[in-house]
C-alpha positions as CSV (number, residue, x, y, z in Angstrom):
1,X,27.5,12.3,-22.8
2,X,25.4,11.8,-20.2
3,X,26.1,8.9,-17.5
4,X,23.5,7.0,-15.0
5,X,23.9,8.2,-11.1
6,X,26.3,6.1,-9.1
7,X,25.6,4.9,-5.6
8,X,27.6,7.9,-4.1
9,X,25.0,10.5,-5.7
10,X,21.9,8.7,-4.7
11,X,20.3,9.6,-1.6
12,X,21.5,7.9,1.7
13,X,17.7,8.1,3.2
14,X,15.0,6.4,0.9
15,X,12.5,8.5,-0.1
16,X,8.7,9.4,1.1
17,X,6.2,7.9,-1.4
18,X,4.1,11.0,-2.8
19,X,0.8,11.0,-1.7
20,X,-0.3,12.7,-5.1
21,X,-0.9,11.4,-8.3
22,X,-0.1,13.0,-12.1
23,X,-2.8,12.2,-14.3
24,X,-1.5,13.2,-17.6
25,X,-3.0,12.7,-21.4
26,X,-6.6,13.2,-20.4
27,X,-9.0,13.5,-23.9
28,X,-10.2,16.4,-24.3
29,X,-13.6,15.9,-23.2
30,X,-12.6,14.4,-19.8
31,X,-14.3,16.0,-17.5
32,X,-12.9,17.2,-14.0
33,X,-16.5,15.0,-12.2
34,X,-16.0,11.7,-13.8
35,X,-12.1,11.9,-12.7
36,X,-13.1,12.8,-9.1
37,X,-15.5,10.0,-8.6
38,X,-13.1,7.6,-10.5
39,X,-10.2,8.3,-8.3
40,X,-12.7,8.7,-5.0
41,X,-13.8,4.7,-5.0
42,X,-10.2,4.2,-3.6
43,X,-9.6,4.7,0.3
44,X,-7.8,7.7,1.2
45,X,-8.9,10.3,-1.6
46,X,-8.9,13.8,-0.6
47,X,-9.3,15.9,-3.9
48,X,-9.0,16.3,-7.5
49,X,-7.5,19.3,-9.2
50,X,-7.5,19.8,-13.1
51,X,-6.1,21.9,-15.4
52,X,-8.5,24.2,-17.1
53,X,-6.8,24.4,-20.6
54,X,-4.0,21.9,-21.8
55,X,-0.5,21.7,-20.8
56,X,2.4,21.6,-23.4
57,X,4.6,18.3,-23.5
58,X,7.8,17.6,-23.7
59,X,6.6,15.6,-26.3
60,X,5.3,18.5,-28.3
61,X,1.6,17.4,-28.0
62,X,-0.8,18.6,-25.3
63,X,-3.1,17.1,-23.1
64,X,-5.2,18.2,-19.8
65,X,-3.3,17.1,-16.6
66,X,-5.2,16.2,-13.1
67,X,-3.4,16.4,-9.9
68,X,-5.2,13.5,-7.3
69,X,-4.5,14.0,-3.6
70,X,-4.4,11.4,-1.2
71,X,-4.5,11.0,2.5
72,X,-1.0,10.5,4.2
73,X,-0.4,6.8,5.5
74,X,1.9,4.1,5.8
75,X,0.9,2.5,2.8
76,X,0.2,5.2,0.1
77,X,-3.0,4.2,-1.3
78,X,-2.2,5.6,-5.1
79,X,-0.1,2.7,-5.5
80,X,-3.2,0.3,-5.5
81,X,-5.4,2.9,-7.7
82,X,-2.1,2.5,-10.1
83,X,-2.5,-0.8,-10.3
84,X,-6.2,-0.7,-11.1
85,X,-5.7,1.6,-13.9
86,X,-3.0,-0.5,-15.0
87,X,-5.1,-3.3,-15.3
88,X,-8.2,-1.6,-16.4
89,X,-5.6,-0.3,-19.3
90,X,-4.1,-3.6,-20.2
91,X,-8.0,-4.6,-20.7
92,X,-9.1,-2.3,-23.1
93,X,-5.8,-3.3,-25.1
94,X,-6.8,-6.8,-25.4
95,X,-10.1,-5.8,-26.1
């Protein structure tokens, strides 16, 4: 049976935010443009890469997967384009 980590396994130093995002479940007809210009309205964007075919799941599904790279800084700015797809998210659901 598997138990949750204590205090004495977690690590003493907190750790860096990434400063690259995992896009994951992407329709099949995303397409690797609309993502980059999405993703490059938010400061700090340096690239977009995409997978060409789709990626097996845990899950058992599959789905096309982007990688989106941001600049380094004290506040990482993928937490704000989180948040905005969040929201945008929560929208369409109420819609």
């Amino acid at each position: 049976m598997a138990t949750s980590p204590t205090t004495a396994q977690m690590p003493q130093t907190p750790l860096t935010p990434s400063n690259t995002l995992f896009v994951t479940n992407l329709g099949p007809f995303c397409r690797e443009q609309e993502l980059s210009d999405l993703f490059n309205s938010f400061p700090g964007y340096v690239r977009l890469r995409m997978t060409k075919q789709p990626v097996q799941m845990q899950t058992g599904g599959s789905s096309l997967c982007a990688f989106v790279e941001y600049q380094v800084r004290e506040t990482t700015p993928s937490s704000s384009c989180i948040q905005f797809l969040y929201f945008i998210f929560i929208s369409m659901l109420a819609n």
